[in-house]
N, CA, C and O atoms as a Tinker XYZ file with bonds, in Angstrom:
   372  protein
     1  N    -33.142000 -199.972000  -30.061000    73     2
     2  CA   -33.267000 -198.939000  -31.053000    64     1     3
     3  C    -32.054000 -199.012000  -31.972000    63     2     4     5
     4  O    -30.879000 -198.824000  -31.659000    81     3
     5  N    -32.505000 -199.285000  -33.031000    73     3     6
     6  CA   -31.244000 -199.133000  -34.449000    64     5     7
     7  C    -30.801000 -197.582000  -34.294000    63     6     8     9
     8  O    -31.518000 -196.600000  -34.105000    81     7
     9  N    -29.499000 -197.664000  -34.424000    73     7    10
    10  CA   -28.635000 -196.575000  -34.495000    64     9    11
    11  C    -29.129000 -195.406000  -35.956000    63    10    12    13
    12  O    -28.996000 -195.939000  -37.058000    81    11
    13  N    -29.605000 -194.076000  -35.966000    73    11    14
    14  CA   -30.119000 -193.226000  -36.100000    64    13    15
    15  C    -29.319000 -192.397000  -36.272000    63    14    16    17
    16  O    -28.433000 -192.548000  -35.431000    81    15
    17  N    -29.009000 -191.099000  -37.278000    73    15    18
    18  CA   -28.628000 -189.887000  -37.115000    64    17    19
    19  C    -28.823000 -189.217000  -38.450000    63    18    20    21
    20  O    -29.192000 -189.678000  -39.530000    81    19
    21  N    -28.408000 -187.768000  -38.009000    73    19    22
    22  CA   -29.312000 -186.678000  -38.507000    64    21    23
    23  C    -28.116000 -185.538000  -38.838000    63    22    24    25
    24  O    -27.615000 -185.148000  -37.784000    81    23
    25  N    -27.675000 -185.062000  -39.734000    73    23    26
    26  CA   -26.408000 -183.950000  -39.857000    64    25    27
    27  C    -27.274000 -182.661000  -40.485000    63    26    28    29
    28  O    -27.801000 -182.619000  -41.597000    81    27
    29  N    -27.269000 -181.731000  -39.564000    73    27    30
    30  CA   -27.499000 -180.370000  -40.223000    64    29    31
    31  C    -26.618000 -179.567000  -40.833000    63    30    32    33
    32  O    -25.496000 -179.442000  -40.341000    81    31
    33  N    -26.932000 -178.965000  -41.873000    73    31    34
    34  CA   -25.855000 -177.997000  -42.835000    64    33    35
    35  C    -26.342000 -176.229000  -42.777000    63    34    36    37
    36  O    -27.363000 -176.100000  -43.453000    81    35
    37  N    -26.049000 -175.360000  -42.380000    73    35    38
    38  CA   -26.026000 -173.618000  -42.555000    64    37    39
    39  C    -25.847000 -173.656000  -44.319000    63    38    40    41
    40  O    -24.868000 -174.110000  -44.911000    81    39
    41  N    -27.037000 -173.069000  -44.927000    73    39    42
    42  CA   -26.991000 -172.828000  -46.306000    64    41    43
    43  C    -27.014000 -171.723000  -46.475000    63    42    44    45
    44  O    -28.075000 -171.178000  -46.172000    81    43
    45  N    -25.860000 -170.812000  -47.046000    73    43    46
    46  CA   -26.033000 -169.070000  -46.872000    64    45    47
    47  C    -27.076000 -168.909000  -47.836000    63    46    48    49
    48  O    -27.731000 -169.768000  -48.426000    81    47
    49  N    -27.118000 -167.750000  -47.893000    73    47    50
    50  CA   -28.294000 -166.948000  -48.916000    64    49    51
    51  C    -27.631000 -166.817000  -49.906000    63    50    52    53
    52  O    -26.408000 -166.687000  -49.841000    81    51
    53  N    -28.595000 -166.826000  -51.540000    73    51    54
    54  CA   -27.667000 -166.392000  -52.642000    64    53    55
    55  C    -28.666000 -165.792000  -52.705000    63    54    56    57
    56  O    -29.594000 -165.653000  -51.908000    81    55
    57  N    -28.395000 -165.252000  -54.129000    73    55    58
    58  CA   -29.238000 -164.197000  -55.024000    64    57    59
    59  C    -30.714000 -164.302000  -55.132000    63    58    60    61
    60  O    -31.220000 -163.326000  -55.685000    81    59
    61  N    -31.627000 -165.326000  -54.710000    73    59    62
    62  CA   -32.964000 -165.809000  -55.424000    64    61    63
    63  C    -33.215000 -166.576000  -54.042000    63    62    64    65
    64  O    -34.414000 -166.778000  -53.850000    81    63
    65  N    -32.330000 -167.074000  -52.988000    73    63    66
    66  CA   -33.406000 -167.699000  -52.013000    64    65    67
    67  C    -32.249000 -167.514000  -50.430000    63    66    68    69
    68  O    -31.055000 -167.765000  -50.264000    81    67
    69  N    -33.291000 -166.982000  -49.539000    73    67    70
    70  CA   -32.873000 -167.202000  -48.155000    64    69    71
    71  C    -31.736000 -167.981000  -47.124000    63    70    72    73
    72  O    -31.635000 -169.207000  -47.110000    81    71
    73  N    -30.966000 -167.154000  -46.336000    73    71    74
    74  CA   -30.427000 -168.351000  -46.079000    64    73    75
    75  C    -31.626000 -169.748000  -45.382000    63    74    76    77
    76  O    -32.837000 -169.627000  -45.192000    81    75
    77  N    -30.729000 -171.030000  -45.122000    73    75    78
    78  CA   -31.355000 -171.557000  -45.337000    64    77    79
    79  C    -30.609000 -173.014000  -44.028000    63    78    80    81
    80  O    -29.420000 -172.926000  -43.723000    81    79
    81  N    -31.424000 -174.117000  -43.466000    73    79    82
    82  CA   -30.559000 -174.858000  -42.506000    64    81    83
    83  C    -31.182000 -176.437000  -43.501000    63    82    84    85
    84  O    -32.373000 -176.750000  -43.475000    81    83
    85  N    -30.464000 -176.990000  -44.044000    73    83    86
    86  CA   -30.808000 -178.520000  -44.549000    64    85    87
    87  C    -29.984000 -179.535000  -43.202000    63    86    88    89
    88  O    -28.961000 -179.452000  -42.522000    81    87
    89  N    -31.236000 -180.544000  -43.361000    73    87    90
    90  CA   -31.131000 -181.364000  -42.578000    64    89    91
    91  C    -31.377000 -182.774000  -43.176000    63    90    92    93
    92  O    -32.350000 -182.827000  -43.928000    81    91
    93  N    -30.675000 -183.948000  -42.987000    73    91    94
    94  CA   -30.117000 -184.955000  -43.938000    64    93    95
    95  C    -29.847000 -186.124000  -43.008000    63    94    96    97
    96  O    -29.062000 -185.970000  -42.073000    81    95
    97  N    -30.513000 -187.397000  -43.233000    73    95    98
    98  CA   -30.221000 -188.804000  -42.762000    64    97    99
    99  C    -30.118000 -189.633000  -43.880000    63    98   100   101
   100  O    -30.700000 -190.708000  -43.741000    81    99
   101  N    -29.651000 -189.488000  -44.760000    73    99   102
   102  CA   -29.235000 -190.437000  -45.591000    64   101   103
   103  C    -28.846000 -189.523000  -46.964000    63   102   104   105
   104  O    -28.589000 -188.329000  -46.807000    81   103
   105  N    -28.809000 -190.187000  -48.447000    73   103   106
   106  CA   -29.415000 -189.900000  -49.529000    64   105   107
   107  C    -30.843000 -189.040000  -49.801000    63   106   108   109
   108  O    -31.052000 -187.918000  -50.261000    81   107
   109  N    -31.618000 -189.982000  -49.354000    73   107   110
   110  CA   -33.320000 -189.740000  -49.741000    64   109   111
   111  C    -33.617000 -188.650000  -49.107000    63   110   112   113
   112  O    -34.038000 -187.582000  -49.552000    81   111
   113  N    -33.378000 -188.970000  -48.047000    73   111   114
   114  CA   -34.256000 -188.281000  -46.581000    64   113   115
   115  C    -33.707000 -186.755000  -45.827000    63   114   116   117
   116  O    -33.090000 -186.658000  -44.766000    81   115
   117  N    -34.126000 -185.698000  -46.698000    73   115   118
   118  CA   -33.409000 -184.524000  -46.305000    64   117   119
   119  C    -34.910000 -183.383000  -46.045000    63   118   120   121
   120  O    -36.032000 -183.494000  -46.539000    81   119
   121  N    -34.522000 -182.617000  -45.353000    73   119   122
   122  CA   -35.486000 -181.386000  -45.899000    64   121   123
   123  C    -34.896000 -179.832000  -45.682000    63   122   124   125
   124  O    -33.873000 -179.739000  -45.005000    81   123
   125  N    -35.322000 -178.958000  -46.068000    73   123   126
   126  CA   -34.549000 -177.671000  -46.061000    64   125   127
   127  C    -35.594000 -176.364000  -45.849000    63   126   128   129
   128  O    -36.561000 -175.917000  -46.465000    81   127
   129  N    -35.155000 -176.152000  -45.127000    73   127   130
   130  CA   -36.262000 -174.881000  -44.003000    64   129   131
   131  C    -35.106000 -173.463000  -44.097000    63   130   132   133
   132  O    -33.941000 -173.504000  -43.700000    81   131
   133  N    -35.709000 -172.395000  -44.652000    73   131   134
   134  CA   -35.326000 -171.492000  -44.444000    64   133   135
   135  C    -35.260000 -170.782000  -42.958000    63   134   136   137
   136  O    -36.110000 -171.049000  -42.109000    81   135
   137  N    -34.096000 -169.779000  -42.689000    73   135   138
   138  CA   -33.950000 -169.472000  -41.434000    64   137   139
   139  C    -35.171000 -168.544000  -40.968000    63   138   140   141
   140  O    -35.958000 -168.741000  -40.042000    81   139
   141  N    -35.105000 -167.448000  -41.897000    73   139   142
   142  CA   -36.420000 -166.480000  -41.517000    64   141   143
   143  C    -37.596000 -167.219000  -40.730000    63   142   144   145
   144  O    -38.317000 -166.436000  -40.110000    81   143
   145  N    -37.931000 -168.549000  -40.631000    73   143   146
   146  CA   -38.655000 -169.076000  -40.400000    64   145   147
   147  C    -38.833000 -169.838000  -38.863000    63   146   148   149
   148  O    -39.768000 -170.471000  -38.371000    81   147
   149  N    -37.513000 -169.471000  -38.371000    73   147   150
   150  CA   -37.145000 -170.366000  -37.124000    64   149   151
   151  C    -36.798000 -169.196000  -36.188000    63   150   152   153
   152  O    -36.551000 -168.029000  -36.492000    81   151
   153  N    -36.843000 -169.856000  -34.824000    73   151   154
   154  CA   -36.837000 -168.766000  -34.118000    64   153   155
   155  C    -35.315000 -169.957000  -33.608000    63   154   156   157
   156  O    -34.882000 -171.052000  -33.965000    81   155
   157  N    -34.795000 -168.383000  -32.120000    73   155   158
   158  CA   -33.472000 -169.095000  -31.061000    64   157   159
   159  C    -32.281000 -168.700000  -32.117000    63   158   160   161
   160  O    -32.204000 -168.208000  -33.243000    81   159
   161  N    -31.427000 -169.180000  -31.141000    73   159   162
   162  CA   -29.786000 -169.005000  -31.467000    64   161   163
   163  C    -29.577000 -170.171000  -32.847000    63   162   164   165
   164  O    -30.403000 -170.834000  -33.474000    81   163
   165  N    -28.456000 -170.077000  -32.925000    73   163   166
   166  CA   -27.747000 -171.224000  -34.221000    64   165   167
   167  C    -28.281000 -172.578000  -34.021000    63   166   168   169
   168  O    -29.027000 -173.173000  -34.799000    81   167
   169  N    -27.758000 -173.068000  -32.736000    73   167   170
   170  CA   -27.834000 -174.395000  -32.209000    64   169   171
   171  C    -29.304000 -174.751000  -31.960000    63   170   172   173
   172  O    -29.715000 -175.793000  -32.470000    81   171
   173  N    -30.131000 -174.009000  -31.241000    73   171   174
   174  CA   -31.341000 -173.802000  -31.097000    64   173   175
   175  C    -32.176000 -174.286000  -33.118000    63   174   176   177
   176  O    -32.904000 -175.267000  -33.266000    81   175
   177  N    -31.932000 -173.678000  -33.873000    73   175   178
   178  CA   -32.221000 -173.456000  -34.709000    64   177   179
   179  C    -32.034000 -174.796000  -35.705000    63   178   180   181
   180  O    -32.803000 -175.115000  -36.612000    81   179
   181  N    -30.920000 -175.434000  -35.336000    73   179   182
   182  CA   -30.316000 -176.835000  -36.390000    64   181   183
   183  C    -31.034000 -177.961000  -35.567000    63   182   184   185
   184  O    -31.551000 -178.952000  -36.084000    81   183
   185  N    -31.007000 -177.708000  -34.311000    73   183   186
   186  CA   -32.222000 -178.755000  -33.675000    64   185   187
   187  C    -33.583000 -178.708000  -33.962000    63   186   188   189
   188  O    -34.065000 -179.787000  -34.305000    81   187
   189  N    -34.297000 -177.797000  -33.918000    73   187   190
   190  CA   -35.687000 -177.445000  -34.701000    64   189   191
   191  C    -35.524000 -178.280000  -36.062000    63   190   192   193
   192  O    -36.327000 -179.195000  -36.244000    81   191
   193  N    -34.649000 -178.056000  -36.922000    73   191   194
   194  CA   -34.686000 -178.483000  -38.146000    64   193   195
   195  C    -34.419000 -180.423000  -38.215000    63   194   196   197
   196  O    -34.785000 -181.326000  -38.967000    81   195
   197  N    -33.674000 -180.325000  -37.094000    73   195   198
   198  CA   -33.047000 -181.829000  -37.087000    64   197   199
   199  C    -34.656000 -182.700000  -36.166000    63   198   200   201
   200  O    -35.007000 -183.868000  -36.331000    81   199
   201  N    -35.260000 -181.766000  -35.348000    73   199   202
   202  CA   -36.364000 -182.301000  -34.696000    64   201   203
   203  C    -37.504000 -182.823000  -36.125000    63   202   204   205
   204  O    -37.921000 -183.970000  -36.279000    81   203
   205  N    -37.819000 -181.616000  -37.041000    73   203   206
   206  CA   -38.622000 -181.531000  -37.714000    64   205   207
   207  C    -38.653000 -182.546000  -39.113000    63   206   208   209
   208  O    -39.631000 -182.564000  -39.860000    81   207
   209  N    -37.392000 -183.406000  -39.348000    73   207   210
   210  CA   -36.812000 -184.187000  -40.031000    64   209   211
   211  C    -37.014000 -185.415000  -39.312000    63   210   212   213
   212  O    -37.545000 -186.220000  -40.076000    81   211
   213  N    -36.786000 -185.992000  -37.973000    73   211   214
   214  CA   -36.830000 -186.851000  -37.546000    64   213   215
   215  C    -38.467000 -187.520000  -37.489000    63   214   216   217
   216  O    -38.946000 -188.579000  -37.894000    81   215
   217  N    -39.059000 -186.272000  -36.743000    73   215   218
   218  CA   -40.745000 -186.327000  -37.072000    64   217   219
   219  C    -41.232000 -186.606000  -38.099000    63   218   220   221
   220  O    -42.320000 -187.172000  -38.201000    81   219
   221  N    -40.593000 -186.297000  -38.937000    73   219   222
   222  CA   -40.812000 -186.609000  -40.516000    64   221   223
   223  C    -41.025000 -188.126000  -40.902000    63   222   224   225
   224  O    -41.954000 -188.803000  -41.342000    81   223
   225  N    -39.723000 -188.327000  -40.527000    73   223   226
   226  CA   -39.809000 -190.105000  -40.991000    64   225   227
   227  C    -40.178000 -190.835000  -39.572000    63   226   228   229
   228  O    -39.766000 -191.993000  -39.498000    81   227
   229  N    -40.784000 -190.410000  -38.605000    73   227   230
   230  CA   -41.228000 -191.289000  -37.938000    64   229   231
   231  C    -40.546000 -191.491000  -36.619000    63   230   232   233
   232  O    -41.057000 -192.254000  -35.799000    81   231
   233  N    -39.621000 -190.971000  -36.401000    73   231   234
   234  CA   -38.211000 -191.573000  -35.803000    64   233   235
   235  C    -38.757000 -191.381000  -34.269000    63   234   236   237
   236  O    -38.715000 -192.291000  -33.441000    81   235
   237  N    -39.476000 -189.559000  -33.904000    73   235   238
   238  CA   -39.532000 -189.794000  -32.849000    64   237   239
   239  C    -40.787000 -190.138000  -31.921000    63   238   240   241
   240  O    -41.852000 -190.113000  -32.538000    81   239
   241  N    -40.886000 -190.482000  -30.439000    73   239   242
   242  CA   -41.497000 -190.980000  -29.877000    64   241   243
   243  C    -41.699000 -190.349000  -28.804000    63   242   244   245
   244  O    -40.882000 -189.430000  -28.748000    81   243
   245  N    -42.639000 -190.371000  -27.556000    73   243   246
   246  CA   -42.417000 -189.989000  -26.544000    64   245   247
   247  C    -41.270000 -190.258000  -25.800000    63   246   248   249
   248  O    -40.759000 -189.372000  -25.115000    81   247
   249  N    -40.781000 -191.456000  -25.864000    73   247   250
   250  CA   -39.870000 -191.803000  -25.073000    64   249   251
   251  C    -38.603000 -191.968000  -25.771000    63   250   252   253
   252  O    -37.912000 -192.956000  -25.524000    81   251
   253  N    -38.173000 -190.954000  -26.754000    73   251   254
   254  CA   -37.213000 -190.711000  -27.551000    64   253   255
   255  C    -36.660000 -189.070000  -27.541000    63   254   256   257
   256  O    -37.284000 -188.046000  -27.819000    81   255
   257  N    -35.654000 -189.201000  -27.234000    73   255   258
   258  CA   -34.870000 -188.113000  -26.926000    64   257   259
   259  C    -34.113000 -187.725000  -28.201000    63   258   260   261
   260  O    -33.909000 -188.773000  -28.813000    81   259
   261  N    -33.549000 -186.562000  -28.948000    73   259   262
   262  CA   -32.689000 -186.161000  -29.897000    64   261   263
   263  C    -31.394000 -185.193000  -29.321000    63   262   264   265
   264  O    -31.506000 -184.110000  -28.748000    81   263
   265  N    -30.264000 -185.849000  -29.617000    73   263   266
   266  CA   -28.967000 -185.501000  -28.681000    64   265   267
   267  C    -28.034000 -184.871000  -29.562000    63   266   268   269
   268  O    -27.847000 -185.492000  -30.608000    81   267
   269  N    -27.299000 -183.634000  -29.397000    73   267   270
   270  CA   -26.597000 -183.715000  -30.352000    64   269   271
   271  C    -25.646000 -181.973000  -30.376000    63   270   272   273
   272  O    -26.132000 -180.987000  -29.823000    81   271
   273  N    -24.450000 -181.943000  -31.030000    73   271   274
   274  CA   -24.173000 -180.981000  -31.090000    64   273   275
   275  C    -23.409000 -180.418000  -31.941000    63   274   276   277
   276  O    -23.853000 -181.037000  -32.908000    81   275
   277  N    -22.186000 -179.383000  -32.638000    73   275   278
   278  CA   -21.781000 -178.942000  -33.598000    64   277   279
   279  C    -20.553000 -179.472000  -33.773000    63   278   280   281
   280  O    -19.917000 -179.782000  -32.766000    81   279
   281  N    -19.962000 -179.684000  -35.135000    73   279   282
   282  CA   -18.498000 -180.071000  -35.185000    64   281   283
   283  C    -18.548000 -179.391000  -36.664000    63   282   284   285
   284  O    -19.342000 -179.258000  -37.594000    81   283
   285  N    -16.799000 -178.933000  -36.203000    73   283   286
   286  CA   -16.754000 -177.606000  -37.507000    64   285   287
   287  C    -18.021000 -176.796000  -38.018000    63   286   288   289
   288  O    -18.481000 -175.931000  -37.274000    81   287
   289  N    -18.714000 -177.081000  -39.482000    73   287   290
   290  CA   -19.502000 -175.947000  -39.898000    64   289   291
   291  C    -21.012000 -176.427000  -39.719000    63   290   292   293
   292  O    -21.987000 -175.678000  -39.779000    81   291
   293  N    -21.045000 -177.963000  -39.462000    73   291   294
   294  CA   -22.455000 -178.563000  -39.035000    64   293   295
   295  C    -22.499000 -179.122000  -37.822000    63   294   296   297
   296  O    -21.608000 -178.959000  -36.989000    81   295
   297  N    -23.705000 -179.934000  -37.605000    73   295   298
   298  CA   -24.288000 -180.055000  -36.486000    64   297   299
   299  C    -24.816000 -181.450000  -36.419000    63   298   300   301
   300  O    -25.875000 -181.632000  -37.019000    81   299
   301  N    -24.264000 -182.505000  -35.785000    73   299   302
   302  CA   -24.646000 -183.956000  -35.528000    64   301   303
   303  C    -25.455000 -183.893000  -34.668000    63   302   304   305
   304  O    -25.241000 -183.013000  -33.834000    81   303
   305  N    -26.772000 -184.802000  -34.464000    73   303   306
   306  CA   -27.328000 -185.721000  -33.682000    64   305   307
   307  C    -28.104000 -186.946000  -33.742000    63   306   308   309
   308  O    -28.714000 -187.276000  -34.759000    81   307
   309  N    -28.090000 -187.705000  -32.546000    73   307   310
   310  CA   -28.397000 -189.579000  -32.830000    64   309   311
   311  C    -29.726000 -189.141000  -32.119000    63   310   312   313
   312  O    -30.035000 -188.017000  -31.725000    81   311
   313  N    -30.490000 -190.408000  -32.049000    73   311   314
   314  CA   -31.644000 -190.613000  -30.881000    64   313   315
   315  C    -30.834000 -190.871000  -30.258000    63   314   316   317
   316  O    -29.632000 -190.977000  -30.503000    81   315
   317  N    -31.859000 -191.112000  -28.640000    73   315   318
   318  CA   -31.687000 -191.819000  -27.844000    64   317   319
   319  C    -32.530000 -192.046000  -26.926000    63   318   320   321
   320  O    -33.309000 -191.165000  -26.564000    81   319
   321  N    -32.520000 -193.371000  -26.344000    73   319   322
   322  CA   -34.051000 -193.476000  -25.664000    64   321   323
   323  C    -33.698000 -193.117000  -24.014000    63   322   324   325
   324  O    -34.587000 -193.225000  -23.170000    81   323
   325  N    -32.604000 -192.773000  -23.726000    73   323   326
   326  CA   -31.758000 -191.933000  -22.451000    64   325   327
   327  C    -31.650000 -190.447000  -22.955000    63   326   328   329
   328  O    -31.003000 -190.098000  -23.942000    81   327
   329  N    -32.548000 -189.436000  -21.939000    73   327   330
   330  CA   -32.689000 -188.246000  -21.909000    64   329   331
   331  C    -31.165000 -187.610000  -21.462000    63   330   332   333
   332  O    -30.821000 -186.661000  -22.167000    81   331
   333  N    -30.368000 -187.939000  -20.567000    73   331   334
   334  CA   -28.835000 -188.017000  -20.537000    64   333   335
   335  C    -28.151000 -188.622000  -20.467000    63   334   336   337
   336  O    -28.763000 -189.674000  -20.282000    81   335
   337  N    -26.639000 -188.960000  -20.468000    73   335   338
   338  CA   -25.833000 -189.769000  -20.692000    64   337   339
   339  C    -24.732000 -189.475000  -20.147000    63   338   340   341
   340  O    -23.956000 -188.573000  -20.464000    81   339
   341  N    -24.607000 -190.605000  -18.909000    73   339   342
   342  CA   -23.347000 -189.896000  -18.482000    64   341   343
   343  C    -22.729000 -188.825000  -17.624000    63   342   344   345
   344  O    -21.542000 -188.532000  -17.481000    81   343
   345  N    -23.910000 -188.266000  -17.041000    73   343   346
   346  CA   -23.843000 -186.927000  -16.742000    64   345   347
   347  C    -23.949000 -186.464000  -15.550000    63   346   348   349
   348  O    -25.039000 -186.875000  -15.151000    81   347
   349  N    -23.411000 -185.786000  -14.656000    73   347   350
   350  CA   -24.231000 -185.711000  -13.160000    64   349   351
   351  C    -23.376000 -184.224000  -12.781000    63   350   352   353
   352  O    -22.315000 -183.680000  -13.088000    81   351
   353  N    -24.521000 -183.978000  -11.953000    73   351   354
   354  CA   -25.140000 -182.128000  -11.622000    64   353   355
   355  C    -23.566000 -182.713000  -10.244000    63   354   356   357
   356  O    -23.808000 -183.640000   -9.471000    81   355
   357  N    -22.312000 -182.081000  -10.209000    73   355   358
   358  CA   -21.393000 -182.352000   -9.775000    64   357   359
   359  C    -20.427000 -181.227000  -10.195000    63   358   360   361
   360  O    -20.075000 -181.011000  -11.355000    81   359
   361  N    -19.909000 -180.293000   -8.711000    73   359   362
   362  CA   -19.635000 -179.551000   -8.616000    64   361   363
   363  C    -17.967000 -179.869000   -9.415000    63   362   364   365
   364  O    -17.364000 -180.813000   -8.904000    81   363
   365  N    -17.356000 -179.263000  -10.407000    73   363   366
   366  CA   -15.863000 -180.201000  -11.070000    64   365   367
   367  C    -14.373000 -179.536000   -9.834000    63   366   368   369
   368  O    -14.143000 -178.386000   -9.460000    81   367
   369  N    -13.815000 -180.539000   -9.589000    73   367   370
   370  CA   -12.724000 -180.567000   -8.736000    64   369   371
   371  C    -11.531000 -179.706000   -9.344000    63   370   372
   372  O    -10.468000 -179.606000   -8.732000    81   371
């Protein structure tokens, strides 16, 4: 799998339109979903948008996972064809 990703942006509300969550893999390839429209928390909410973008162009699959989480005011995530990474149910010392 070619390396993939997806950056979500929080668009406040102005005067004439909703706030709003844009979601962006390149130049071309963006789309922008108002919040009123999404249900869940923040994070909950930039994944919906980052899911609904990926579906878009094709990206995902059954056996394709979308990973990802916030840094400063947006929200990164890659595919991946590993549902986790790294990870194990391990009590920390």
């Amino acid at each position: 799998m070619s390396a993939r990703a997806i950056k979500t942006t929080y668009l406040g509300y102005t005067n004439t339109k909703p706030s709003r969550i844009k979601a962006s893999a390149g130049p071309l390839q963006s789309i922008t979903v108002s919040t009123c429209n999404l249900d869940g928390n923040t994070e909950e909410q930039h994944a919906t948008v980052a899911s609904r973008l990926a579906a878009k162009l094709g990206w995902l699959t059954p056996a394709t996972y979308l990973l990802g989480g916030g840094y400063a005011n947006d929200f990164y995530f890659v595919l991946s064809d590993t549902r986790i990474i790294g990870l194990k149910d391990e009590e920390p010392s």
